[in-house]
N, C-alpha and C positions, 0 to 999 in steps of 0.2 A: 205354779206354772213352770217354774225350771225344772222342777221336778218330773213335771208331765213329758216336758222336753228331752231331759234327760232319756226317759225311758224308751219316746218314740226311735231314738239314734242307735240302744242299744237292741231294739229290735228292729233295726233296717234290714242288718244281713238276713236273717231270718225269714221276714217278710219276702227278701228279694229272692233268695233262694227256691221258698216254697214256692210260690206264689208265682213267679217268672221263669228261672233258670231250670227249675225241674221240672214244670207244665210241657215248657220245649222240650227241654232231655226226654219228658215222655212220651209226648207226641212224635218227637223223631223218632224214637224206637218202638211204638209200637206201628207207626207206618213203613220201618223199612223192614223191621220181619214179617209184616204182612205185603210187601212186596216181594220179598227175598223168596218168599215159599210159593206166590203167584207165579216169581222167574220159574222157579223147580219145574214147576208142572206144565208150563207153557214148553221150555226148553224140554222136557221129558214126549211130550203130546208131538212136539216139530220132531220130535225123532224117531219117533213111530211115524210119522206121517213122511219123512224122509224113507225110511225103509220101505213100506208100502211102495211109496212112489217109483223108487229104484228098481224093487220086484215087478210094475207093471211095466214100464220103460224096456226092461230085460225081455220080457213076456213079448211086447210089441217085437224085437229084433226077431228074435226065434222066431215069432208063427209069419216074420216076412222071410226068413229064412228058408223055413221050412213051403214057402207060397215057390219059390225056386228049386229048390230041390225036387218037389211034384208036378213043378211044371202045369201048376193053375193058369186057367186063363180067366182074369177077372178086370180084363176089359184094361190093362196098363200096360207100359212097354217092357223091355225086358232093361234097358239103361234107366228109365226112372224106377224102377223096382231095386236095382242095383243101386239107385244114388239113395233111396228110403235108408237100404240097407245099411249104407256106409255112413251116412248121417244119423242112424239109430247107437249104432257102434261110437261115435265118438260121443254122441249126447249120453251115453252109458258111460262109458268112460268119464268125460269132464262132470258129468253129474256125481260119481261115484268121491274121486278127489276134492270133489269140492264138500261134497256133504261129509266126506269125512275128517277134512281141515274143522267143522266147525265143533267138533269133539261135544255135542248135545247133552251125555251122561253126565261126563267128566263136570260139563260147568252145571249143569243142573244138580251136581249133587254139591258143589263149592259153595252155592247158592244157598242149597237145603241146608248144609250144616251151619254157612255166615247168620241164618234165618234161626237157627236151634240156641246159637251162641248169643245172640242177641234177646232169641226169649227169655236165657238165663238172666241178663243182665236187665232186662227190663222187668222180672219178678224182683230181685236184688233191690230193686229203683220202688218198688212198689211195697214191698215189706219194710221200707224203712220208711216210707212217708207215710203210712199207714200204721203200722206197729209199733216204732219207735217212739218210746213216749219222753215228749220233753228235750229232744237231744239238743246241747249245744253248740253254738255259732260255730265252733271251732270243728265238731264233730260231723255237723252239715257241709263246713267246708271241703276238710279232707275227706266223704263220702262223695261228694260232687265231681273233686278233683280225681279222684280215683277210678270212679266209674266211668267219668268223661274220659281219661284215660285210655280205658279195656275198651269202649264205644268204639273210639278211635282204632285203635289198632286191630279192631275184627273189621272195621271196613277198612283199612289199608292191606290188608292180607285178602283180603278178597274183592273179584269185579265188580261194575255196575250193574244192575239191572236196568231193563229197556224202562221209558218211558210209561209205555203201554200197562207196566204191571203195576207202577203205583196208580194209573189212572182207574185200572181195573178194582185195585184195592180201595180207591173212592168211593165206586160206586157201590162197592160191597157196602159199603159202612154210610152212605148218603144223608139216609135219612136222621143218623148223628150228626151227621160233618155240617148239616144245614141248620144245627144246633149250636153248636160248638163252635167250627170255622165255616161261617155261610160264604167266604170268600174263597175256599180251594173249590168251593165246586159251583160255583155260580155260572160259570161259564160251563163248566162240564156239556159234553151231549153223547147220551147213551146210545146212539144208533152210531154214531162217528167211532165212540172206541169199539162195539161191537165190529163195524168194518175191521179197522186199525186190525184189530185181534188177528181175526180171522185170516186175514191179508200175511198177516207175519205170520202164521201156524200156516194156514195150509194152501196161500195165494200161490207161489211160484211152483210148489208142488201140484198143484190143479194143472198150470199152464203147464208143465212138461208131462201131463199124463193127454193132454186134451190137442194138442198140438199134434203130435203126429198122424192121429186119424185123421185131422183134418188136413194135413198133409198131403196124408195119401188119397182122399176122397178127391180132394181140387188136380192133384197130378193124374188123377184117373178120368176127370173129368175134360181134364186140357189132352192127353195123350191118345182122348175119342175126336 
């Protein structure tokens, strides 16, 4: 019986290691590089859709520009034609600084590599729990300590990603996650993140492509 005892103590670390401390280690790391490459593409997609939007916004000033210049008559005044205008100009303007403050690539690609670095480290994690035959308490330790280490310091060297993209990475992986952890997504609702998404990619960009016609439809319609 002491014996038995004996043994169960000298394989605690072991147990706890395997069994606890590297299940989490793994689990964090395969959900934050499957969020980290979600940011990539999200933050890649809002910057296209930023440009687009700036290119149409631009489009709207000119053809009211050019509605002056020729001297159209479509039923507006010539001061609210003039205020379109000058209102189109600064919304190009603050649109332009503002979307270029949010440097889209730049962090989309800080993202993509924190997400590359992390695949490393999460195959490292997986060759040795898998591969390694037999290793000792001492060898589990410093393996643990080490990689928890390097974990660490790829996510302090780089941002956070939004909310949105580990939600989205849930639902990529659901039908495990209601296996495994039936409590990160129990609450989940897939029409709510498809909003959410949508809303962050290509919400405010919608409103400043859709707003000025309506602008000009309503001042056309008050200026009869």
């Amino acid at each position: 019986m002491k014996e038995e005892n004996n043994k169960k103590v000298d394989s605690a670390p072991n147990d706890y290691l395997s069994k606890s401390f590297f299940e989490e280690l793994n689990y964090k790391m395969w959900s934050t590089k499957g969020s980290r490459f979600n940011c990539d593409k999200r933050l890649r997609t809002k910057g296209k859709t930023s440009n687009v939007g700036l290119a149409i916004i631009s489009a709207y000033l000119i053809i009211a520009s050019l509605i002056t210049v020729f001297g159209l008559e479509l039923g507006i005044s010539q001061n609210a034609l003039n205020f379109i205008i000058t209102g189109l100009s600064i919304l190009v303007l603050v649109f332009s600084q503002f979307e270029n403050a949010q440097n889209y690539e730049l962090n989309a690609k800080m993202h993509h590599d924190s997400g590359l670095k992390i695949s490393e480290l999460y195959n490292e994690l997986r060759i040795f729990k898998t591969l390694k035959q037999d290793p000792s308490n001492y060898e589990i330790l410093s393996f643990a300590k080490d990689i928890t280490k390097k974990y660490e310091s790829v996510l302090n060297t780089s941002g956070n990603h939004s909310r949105i993209d580990y939600d989205r990475f849930l639902m990529t992986n659901i039908e495990y996650m209601k296996r495994t952890n039936p409590d990160k997504v129990k609450n989940l609702n897939k029409n709510e993140i498809k909003v959410r998404y949508y809303w962050n990619v290509y919400g405010w960009h919608f409103l400043l492509i859709i707003i000025p016609p309506i602008t000009f439809v309503l001042m056309s319609i008050y200026s009869q």
